[in-house]
N, C-alpha and C positions, 0 to 999 in steps of 0.2 A: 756642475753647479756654477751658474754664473755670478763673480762677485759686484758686491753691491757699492763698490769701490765708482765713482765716478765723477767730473766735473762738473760744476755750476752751470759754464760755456758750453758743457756737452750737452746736459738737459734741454735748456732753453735754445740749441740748433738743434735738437730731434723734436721737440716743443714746434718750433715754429715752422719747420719742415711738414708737419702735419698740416697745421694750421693753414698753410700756403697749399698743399695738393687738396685740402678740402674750398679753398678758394677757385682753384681752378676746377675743378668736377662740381663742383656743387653750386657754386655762383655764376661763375665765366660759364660752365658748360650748362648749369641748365636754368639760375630763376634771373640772369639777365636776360634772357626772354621777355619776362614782364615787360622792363622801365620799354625792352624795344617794340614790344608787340603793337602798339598804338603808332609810330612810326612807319612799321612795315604796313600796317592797314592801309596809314593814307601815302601811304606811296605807289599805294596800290599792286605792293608785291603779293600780299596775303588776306583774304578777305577773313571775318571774325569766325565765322564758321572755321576755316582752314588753319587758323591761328589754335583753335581751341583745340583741333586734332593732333596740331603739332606739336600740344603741352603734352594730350592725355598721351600720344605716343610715347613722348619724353617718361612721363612718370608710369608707364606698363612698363619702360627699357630698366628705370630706377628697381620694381618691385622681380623683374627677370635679374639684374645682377646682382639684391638682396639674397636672392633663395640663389643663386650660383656661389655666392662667397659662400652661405654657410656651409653647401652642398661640397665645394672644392677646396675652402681651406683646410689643410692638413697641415702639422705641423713644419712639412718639407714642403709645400708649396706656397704659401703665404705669404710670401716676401714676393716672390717671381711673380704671384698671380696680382700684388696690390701694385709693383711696379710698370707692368704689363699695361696692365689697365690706364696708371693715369695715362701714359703715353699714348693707346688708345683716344681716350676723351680729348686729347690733347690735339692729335690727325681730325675726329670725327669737328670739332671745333675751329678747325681752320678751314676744313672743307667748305664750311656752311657758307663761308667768304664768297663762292668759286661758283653756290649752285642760286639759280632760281628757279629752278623746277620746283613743285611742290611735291613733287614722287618721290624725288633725290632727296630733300631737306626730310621725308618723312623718316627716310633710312639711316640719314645722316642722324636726324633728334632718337631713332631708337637705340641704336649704337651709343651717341652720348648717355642716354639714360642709362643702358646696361653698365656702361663701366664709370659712372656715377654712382650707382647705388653696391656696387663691388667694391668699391675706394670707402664710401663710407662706411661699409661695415668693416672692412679688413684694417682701414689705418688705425684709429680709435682705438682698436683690436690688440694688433700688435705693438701699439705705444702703452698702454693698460699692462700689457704684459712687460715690457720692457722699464716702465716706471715702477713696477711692483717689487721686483729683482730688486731695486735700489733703494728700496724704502721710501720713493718719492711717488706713491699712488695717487698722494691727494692733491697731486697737480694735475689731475686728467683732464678733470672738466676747462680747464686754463685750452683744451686744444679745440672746442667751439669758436672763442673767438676767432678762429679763423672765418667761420658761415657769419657772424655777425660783423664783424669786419668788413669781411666780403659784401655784404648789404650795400651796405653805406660807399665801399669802393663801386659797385656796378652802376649803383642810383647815381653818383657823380658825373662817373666814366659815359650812363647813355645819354644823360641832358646836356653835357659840355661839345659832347661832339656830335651832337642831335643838327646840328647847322652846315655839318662838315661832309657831312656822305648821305647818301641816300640807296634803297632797295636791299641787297643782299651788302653792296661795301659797306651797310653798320658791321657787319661782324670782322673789321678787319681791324682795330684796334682792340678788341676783344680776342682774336686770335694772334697779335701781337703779346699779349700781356700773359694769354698763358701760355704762349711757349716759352716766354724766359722763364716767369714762375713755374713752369711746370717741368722746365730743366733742372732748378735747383734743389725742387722738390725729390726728383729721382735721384740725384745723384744723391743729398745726404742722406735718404731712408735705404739708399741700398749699402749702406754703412751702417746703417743698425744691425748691431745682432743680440738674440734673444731666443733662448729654449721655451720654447713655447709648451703647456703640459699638455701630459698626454690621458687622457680621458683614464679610470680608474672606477672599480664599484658603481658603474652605470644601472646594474641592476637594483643598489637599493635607495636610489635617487628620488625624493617625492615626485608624484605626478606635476609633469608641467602644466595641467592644467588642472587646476586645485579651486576653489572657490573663488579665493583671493583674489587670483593669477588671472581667472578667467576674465572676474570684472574688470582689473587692470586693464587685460586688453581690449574689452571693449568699449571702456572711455577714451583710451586711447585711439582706435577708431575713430571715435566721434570727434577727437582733436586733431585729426589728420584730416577726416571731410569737413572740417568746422574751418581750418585754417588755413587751405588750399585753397581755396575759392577768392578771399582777397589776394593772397600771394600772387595770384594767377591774373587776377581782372582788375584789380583795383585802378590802376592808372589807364588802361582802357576806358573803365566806367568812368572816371574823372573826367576824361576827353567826351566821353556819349552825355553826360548830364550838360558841360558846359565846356565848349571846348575853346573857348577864349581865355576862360582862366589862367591867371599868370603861373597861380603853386602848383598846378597840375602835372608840372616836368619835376617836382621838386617832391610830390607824394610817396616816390619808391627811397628817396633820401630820406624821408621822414621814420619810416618804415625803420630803415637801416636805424638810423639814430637812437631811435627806441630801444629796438634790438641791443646795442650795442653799449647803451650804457646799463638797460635792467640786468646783462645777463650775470656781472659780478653780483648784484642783486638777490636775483632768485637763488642762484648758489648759497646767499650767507645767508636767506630766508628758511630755507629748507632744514637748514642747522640750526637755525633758530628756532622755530615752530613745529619743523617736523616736514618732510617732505610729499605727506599724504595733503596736511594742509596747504601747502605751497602747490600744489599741483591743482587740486580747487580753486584758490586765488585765481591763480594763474587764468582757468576757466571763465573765474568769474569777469577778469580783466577781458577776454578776447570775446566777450562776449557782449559784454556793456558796449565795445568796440563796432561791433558788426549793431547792433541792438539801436545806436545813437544813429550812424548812418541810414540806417533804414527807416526811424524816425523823423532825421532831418537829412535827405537826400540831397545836397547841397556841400561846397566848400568845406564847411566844419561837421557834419558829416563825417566825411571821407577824412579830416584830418582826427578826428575821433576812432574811425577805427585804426586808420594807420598807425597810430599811438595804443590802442589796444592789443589790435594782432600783434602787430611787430614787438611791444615791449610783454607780450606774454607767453609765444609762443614757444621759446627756447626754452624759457620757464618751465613749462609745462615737459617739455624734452630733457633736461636734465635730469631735473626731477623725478620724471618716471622713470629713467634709466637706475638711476638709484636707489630708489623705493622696490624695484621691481627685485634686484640681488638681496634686500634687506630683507624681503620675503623668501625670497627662498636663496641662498648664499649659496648652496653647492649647483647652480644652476644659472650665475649667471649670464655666460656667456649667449646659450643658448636663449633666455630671456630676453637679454639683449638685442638676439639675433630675430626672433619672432614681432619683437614690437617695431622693427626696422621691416620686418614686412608686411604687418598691421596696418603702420602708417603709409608706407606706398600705395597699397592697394585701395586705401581710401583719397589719395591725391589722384588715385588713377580713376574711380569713379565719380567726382564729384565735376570735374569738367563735362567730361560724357553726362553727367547727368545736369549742367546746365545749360549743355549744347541741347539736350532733349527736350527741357522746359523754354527755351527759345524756339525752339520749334513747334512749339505746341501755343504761341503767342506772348509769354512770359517776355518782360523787360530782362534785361541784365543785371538791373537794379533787385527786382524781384527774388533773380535767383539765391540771393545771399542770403533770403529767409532760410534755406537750406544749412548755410553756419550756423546760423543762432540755431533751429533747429540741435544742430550738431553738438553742439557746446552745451547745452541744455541739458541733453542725452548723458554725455561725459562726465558734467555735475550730479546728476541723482549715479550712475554709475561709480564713482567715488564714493560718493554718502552713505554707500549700503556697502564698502567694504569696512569690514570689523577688525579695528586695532588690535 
């Protein structure tokens, strides 16, 4: 039994330990992509077609190391396998420095994804389990700010040095940054320890997919192909609408911003109102977002949805993570573990499926009706779960 005996200084360095290897697998390894992807275009390392294959690659690699953590975490592996990993995403991340092949980079981005979407479910994971032991559960969601943090640190990071490199050397301050973060990241998670439980009465566990549950995931769905799509294009499309514009380097910060100050927000909204309703909002927010840009295809626009997505979608990710154990409590983990492959598999088609509508004569602009779309879907999907 482990005691629940621990320091302030402890918490808040396995706190922030988290927070920093979700910074590096998740931001440095895969959505600073974005703010560079418009750079790499016109430098002519990647044209928008090959850009788009390099995300959807990234996010098939995110949704193959989702369903490998839940498949390989055991309670004896999970430590070995979350450390493994960042170090992984960490090589596959500096390689990209080194390659302009587009063959190389596609192997390099699926690798990052795999041990990107491995990190994210196992650290979370094993910090839930280690905060619980101590009576300090209800600082979990405190280890996101790491992803919004990280927003806000990438969108700086690729417009300050947007002057300084060009081709494959943008990735070298970025694989500068996580290899110390993702040094200190290993070293103090491998000093965490935690008995993690061991499964028990699996037989008379409710169905995981119950009415509830079901709708859950398929709003969820529609909040992972609704919110990918900006995440993914936005500062490209900024650059295709007008590419003279001054704020267009400063769109993926805005993003970040949002991100960053709603997500203490959503958290003390959810408790307030109820997390069914906070997660609607939430909807309603990244929707109105995608909804104004497409109206007004222009500067404010794009600073409309940037301000929508970005200050909603975390939102909508806590939230449901919450809502989803509140429904069924002897199942979180695995609920957890499903909606982290939900939302991958819809990051992973909604590129593919904008590459498809571009090819079919679709603007880039166009393809966002696919969010709103998305988001739409996810709100009557809520509405018809029964409190």
């Amino acid at each position: 039994m482990q005691t629940k005996q621990t320091t302030t200084q402890e918490v808040w360095l396995n706190l922030g330990a988290v927070m920093l290897a979700l910074v590096v697998v998740h931001i440095l390894g895969r959505f600073i992509f974005t703010p560079l992807m418009p750079y790499f275009i016109d430098d002519g390392l990647f044209t928008l077609a090959q850009s788009t294959d390099l995300a959807s690659i990234n996010y098939l690699g995110y949704l193959i190391g989702a369903l490998l953590a839940v498949f390989f975490a055991t309670p004896t592996l999970i430590k070995k396998l979350l450390l493994a990993n960042i170090i992984l995403n960490v090589i596959s991340t500096v390689l990209q420095y080194f390659s302009a092949d587009f063959v190389v980079m596609m192997g390099l981005r699926l690798v990052n994804g795999i041990s990107n979407g491995t990190v994210f479910v196992l650290a979370p994971a094993l910090m839930l389990e280690w905060l619980h032991a101590r009576g300090r559960a209800h600082l979990s969601g405190l280890m996101y700010f790491g992803v919004s943090a990280g927003l806000l640190a990438s969108g700086v990071l690729a417009s300050s040095t947007a002057e300084l490199f060009h081709g494959s050397g943008r990735w070298l301050p970025v694989a500068v940054l996580a290899c110390v973060l993702g040094s200190y990241a290993v070293y103090r998670l491998a000093k965490v320890e935690v008995n993690l439980p061991t499964p028990k009465n699996s037989d008379t566990a409710p169905p995981l997919f119950d009415r509830q549950s079901t709708l859950l995931f398929l709003a969820y769905l529609g909040a992972g192909l609704g919110y990918i799509l900006p995440m993914t294009f936005l500062p490209t499309l900024a650059f295709s609408l007008n590419a003279h514009e001054p704020l267009n380097a400063h769109l993926w910060t805005l993003v970040a911003v949002a991100c960053l100050v709603t997500t203490p927000l959503w958290n003390k909204l959810g408790a307030m109102i109820g997390d069914k309703r906070a997660i609607i909002l939430s909807y309603v927010v990244q929707a109105l977002g995608v909804g104004i840009l497409l109206l007004v295809p222009n500067i404010w626009g794009l600073i409309a949805c940037a301000l929508g997505v970005g200050g909603g979608f975390l939102g909508s990710v806590m939230c449901t993570q919450r809502y989803a154990r509140a429904l069924q409590p002897s199942q979180g983990v695995k609920l957890s573990a499903v909606l982290i492959t939900i939302y991958a598999g819809a990051q992973l088609v909604a590129p593919l499926l904008a590459k498809w509508l571009m090819s079919m004569g679709a603007s880039l602009l166009l393809t966002f009706v696919v969010g709103l779309v998305a988001f739409v879907w996810s709100l009557v999907m809520m509405v018809l779960i029964k409190d």
